[in-house]
C-alpha positions in Angstrom: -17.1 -7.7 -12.5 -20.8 -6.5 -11.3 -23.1 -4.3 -13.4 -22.4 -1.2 -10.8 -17.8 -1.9 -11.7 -18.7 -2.3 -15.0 -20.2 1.2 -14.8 -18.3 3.0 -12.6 -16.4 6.4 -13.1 -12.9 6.8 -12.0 -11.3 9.5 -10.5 -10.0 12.2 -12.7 -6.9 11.9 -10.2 -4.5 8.6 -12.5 -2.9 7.9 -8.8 -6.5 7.1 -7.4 -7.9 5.7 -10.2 -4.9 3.0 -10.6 -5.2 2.4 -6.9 -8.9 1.6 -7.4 -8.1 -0.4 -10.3 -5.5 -2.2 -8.6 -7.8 -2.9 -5.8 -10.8 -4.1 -7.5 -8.8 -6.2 -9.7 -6.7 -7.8 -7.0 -9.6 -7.9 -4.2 -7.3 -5.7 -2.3 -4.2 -7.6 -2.3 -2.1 -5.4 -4.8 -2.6 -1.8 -2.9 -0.1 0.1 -2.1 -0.8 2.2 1.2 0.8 2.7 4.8 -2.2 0.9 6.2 -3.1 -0.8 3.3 -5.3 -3.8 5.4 -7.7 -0.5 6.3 -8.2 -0.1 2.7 -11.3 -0.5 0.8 -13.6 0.8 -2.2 -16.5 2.6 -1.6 -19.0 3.7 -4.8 -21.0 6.1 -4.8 -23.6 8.1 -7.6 -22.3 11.8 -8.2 -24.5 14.3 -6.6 -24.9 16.3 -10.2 -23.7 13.6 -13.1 -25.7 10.8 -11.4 -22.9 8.3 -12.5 -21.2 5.9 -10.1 -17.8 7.0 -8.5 -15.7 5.2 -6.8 -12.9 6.2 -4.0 -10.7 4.1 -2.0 -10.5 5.2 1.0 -9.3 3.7 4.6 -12.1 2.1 7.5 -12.0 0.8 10.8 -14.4 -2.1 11.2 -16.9 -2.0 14.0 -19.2 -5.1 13.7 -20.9 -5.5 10.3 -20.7 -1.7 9.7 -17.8 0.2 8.2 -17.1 3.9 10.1 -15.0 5.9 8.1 -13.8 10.0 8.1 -14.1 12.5 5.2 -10.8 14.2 6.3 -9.3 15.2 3.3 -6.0 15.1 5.0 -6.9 17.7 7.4 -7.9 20.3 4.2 -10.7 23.4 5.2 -13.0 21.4 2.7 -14.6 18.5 2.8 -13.8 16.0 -0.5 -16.4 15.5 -3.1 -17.1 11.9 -2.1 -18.7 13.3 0.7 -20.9 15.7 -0.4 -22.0 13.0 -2.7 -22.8 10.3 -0.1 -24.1 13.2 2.0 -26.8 14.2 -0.5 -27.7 10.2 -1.6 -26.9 8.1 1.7 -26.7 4.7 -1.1 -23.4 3.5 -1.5 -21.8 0.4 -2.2 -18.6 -1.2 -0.9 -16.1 -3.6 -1.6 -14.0 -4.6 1.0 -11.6 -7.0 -0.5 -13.5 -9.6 -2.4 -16.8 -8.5 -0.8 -19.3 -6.5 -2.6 -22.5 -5.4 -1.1 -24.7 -2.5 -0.8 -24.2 -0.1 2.3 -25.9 3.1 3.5 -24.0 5.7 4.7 -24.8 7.9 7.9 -22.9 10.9 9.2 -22.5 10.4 13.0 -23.0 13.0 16.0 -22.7 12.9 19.6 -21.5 9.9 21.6 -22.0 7.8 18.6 -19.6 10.3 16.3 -16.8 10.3 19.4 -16.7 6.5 20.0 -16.2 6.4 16.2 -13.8 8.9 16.2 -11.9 7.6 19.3 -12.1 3.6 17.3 -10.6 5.3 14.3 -7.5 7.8 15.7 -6.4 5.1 17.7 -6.1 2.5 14.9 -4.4 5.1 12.5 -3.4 8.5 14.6 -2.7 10.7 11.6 -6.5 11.0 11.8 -5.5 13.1 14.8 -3.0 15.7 13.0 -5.6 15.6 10.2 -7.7 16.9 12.3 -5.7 19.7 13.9 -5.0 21.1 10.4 -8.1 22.3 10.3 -10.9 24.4 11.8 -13.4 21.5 10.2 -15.4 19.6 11.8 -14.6 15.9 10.1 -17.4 14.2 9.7 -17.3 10.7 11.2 -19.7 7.9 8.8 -21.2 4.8 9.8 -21.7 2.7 6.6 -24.3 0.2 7.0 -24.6 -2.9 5.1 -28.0 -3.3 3.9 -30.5 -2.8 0.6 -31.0 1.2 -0.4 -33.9 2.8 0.6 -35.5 5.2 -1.2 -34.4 9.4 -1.1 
């Protein structure tokens, strides 16, 4: 365990924060989810508390870089992990055994629908997620690489 694990906050939700627990004890190999090889953890610092968070949540790999979608399963709100990582772009993800510093970017224009395209056609509920809602769902590139200053 690293000094940002040994830290972290877990969701106030038991079902996430035993799937988190399960995954960053097992590396990822004891999750339970439908696409559970998309799974990973990303950690984050809350937006008001300032302590570290952590969500797993599902990616499609494109290079080095991690894109993501704050869907919410199609909900009229955005979730919380987003307006976190929207207001300190500093995150840091495990994917599987690896654990490294990332920076998260929200994506527009031909960059946002290639992502978006990668993403609904390696898991298409993405697609009914999105038709549940008049939202915008904001598409993230997360970059590995040291933080930079906010």
């Amino acid at each position: 365990m690293n000094a940002i694990e040994a830290e972290v906050l877990d969701s106030p939700s038991e079902y996430v924060a035993n799937q988190a627990r399960r995954y960053a004890a097992s590396n990822g190999t004891e999750i339970e989810h439908p696409v559970a090889d998309h799974v990973f953890l990303l950690y984050f610092r809350g937006r008001k508390s300032g302590q570290i968070r952590r969500v797993p949540l599902v990616c499609v790999e494109d290079g080095d870089d991690l894109i993501i979608v704050a869907s919410k399963g199609g909900a009229d709100h955005h979730p919380t992990w987003y307006l976190n990582i929207d207001a300190d772009p500093n995150v840091w993800v495990r994917n599987k055994a690896d654990f490294y510093e990332a920076r998260a970017a929200t994506l527009e224009g031909e960059a946002r629908t290639a992502a978006w395209a990668k993403m609904v056609t390696a898991m298409p509920f993405f697609g009914g997620y999105e038709r549940k809602t008049d939202r915008i769902l904001p598409v993230i590139r997360l970059s590995r690489g040291p933080h930079e200053a906010i």
